[in-house]
C-alpha positions in Angstrom: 17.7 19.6 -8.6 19.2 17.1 -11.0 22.8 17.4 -11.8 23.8 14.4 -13.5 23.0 11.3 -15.0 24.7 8.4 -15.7 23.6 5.4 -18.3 25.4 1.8 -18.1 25.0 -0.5 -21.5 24.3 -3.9 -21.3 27.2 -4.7 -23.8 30.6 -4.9 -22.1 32.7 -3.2 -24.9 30.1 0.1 -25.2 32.7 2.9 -25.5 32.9 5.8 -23.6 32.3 9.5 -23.9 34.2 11.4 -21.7 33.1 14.9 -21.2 36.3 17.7 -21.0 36.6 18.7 -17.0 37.6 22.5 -18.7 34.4 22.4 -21.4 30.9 24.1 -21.1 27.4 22.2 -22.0 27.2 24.2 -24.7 30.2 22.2 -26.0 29.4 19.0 -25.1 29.0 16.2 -27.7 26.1 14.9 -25.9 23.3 17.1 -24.6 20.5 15.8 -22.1 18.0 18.7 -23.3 14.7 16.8 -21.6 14.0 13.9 -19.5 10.3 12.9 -19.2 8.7 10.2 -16.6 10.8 11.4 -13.8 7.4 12.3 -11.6 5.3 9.6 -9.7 3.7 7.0 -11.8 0.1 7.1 -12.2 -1.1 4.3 -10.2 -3.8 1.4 -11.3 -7.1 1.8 -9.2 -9.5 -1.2 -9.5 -13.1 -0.8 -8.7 -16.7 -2.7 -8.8 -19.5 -1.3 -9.0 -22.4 -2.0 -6.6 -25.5 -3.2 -8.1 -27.9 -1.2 -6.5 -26.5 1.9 -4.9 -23.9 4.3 -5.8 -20.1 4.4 -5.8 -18.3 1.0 -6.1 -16.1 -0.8 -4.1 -12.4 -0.7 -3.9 -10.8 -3.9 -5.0 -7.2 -3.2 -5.5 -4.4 -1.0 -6.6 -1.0 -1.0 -8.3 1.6 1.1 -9.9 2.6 -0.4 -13.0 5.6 0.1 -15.3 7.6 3.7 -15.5 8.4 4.9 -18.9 11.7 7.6 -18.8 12.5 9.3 -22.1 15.6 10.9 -23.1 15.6 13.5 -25.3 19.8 13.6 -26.0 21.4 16.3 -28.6 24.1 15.3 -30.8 26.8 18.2 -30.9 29.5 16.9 -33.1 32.8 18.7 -33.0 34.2 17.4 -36.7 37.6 16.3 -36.0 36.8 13.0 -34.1 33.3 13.4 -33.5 30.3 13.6 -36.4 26.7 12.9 -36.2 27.0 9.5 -37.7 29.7 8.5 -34.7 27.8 9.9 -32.0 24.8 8.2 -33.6 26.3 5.2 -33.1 27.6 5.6 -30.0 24.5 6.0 -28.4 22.7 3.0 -30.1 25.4 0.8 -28.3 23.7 2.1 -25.1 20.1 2.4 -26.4 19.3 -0.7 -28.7 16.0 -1.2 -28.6 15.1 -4.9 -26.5 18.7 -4.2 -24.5 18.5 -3.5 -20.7 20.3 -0.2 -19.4 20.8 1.1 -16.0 20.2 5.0 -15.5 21.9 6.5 -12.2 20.8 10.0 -11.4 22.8 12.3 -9.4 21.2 15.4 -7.6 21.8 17.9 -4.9 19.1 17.2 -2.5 19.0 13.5 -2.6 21.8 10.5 -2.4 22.2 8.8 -6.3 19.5 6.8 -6.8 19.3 4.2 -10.3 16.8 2.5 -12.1 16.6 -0.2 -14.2 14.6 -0.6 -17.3 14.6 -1.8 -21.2 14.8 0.3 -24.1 11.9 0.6 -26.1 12.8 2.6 -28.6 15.5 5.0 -30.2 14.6 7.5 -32.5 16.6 9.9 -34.6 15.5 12.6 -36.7 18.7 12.4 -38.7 17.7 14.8 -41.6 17.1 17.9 -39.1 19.9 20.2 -39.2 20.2 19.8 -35.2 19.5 16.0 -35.3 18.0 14.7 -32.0 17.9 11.2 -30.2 14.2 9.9 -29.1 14.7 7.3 -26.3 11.8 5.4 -24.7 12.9 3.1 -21.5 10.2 1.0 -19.9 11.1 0.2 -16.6 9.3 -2.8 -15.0 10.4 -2.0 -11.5 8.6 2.0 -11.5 10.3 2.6 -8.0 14.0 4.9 -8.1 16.6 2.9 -5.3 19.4 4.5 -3.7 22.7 3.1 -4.7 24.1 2.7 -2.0 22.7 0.4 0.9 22.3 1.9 4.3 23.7 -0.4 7.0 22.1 -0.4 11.0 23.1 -2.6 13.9 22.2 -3.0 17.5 21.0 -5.6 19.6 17.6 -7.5 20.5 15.2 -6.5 23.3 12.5 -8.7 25.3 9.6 -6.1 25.2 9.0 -3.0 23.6 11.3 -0.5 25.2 14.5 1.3 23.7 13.9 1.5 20.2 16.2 2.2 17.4 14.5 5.3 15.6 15.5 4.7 11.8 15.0 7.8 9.7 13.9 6.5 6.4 14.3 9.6 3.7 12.2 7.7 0.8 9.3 8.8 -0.4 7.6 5.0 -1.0 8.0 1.7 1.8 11.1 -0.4 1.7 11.7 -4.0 2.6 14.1 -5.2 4.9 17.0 -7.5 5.1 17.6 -8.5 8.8 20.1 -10.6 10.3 19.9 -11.8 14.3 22.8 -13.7 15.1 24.1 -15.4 18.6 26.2 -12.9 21.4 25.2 -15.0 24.6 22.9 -16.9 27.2 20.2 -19.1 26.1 19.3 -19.5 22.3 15.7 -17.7 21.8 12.7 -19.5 20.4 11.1 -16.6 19.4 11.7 -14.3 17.4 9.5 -11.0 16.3 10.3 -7.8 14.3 8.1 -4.9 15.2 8.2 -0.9 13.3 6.1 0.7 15.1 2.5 0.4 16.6 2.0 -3.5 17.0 -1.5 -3.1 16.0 -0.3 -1.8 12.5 2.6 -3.7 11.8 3.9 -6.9 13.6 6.7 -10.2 12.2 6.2 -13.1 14.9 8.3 -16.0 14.6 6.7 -19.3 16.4 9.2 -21.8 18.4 12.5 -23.6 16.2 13.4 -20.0 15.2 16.6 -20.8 16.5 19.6 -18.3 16.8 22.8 -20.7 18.4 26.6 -20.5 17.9 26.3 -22.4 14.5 23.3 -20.8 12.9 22.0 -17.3 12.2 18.5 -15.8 11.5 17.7 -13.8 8.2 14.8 -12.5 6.8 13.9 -10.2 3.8 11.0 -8.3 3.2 11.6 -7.1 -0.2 8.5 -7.4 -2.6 9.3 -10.5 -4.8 12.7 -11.3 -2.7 10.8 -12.5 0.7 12.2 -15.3 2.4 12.6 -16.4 6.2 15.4 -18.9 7.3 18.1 -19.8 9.3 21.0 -20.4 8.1 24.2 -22.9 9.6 27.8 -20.7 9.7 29.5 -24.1 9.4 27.7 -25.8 5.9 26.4 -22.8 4.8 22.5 -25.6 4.4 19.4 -23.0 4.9 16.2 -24.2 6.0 13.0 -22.4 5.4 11.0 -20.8 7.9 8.2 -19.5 5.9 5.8 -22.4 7.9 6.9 -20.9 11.5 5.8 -17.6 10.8 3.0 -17.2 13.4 -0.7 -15.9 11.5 -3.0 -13.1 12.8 -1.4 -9.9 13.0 1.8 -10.9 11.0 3.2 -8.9 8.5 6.2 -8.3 6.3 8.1 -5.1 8.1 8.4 -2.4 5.5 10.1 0.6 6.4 7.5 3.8 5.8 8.7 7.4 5.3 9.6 9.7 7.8 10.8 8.2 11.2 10.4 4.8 12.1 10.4 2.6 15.8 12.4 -0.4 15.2 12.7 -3.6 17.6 14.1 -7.3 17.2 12.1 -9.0 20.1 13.5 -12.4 21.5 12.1 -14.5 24.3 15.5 -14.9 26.1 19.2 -14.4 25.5 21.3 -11.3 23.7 21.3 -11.5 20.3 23.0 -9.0 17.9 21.5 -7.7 14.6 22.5 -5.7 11.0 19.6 -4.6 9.4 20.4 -3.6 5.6 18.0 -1.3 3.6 18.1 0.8 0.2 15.6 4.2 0.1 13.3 4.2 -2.4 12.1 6.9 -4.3 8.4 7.1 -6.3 9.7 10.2 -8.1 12.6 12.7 -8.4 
């Protein structure tokens, strides 16, 4: 169940609102009284049709944007607080074109935000309990834990030993993985495998080099993929993006529920930190 939720202006000097550690909702200046959009977006299924049978073929999907919308109660208390302050207090977090960041707190789940732009903010300032109307479009629809979860461990020459991640999201994650040097020879290969091979396989052909002086890093987050390698003494970075070998490759995306992980090098021991945030399609 939700317990809190947190919203971060854009501007720097939006004031805050601090709520009284000894006061009840009912008291509150600022009521959350509905949130809507919270529940899986309704994904985008593209078809064809055949032309002479039934049915049609399946060409693509997508989830498109999320829209959240606050429905926030203004409870002035008359001494330093009236409608027309509050009002204004909450347009310096809800101006329409203005991004905001929403972090949601509950007791089930770790705090997960989301980032969006405000559509619109609507007050019906004429009703004697005057309500605010916000409409946040988020482009990314996807909820992301706030806090990264960091693994490490260390590479293996076949598929044996495998670091079982537990991923608790409820939609696939990229990756950011980083293999750098412990001792023995420098691999030339380098592959990162989550589960089955079959299913899901990263193959890195030769002059994926991991030495003294340069480390290996890869991403896998959509619209932040890159492969490289990267020199510890000039910070340069070279692309990899040509060595990846084709076939059965893929981006490693972390799926829910429990997950075999394996950095794979030809030779050597090479240490690794893989970096993830959970991912949520709906709370």
């Amino acid at each position: 169940m939700l317990t809190e939720v947190k919203a971060y202006s854009s501007w720097q000097s939006a004031p805050q609102l601090l709520l009284s550690s000894t006061g009840r909702a009912e008291t509150d200046l600022l009521q959350i009284r509905s949130i809507d959009g919270l529940d899986p977006v309704k994904a985008s299924v593209n078809t064809s049709p055949y032309g002479s049978i039934d049915g049609a073929a399946h060409v693509g999907d997508s989830v498109l944007t999320r829209n959240i919308v606050l429905t926030i109660g203004m409870n002035p208390d008359w001494d330093d607080w009236t409608f027309e302050s509050l009002r204004r207090l909450l347009y310096s977090y809800f101006t329409p074109k203005r991004p905001v960041k929403l972090v949601f707190y509950s007791d089930d789940i770790n705090p997960v935000e989301i980032e969006g732009i405000v559509e619109s903010a609507e007050v019906n300032m004429f009703s004697k309990d005057p309500e605010m109307i916000v409409s946040i479009i988020c482009p990314d629809p996807y909820f992301t834990s706030l806090n990264p979860i960091v693994l490490t461990g260390q590479s293996v020459h076949s598929v044996t030993d495998p670091t079982n991640i537990v991923y608790n999201g409820s939609v696939e994650a990229g990756i950011n993985l980083q293999v750098t040097y412990t001792s023995g020879t420098s691999p030339n290969r380098i592959g990162i495998q989550i589960g089955d091979p079959k299913i899901l396989y990263f193959n890195m052909l030769e002059t994926a080099a991991v030495t003294a002086s340069k480390y290996f890093e890869l991403s896998s987050i959509p619209g932040k993929k890159y492969v490289q390698n990267v020199s510890l003494d000039s910070g340069v970075i070279k692309s990899l993006l040509a060595n990846v070998e084709r076939g059965n490759a893929d981006w490693p995306l972390l799926q829910p529920g429990t997950n075999e992980f394996f950095v794979i090098t030809d030779t050597g021991v090479q240490d690794w930190s893989l970096t993830y945030f959970e991912r949520f399609g709906g709370l």
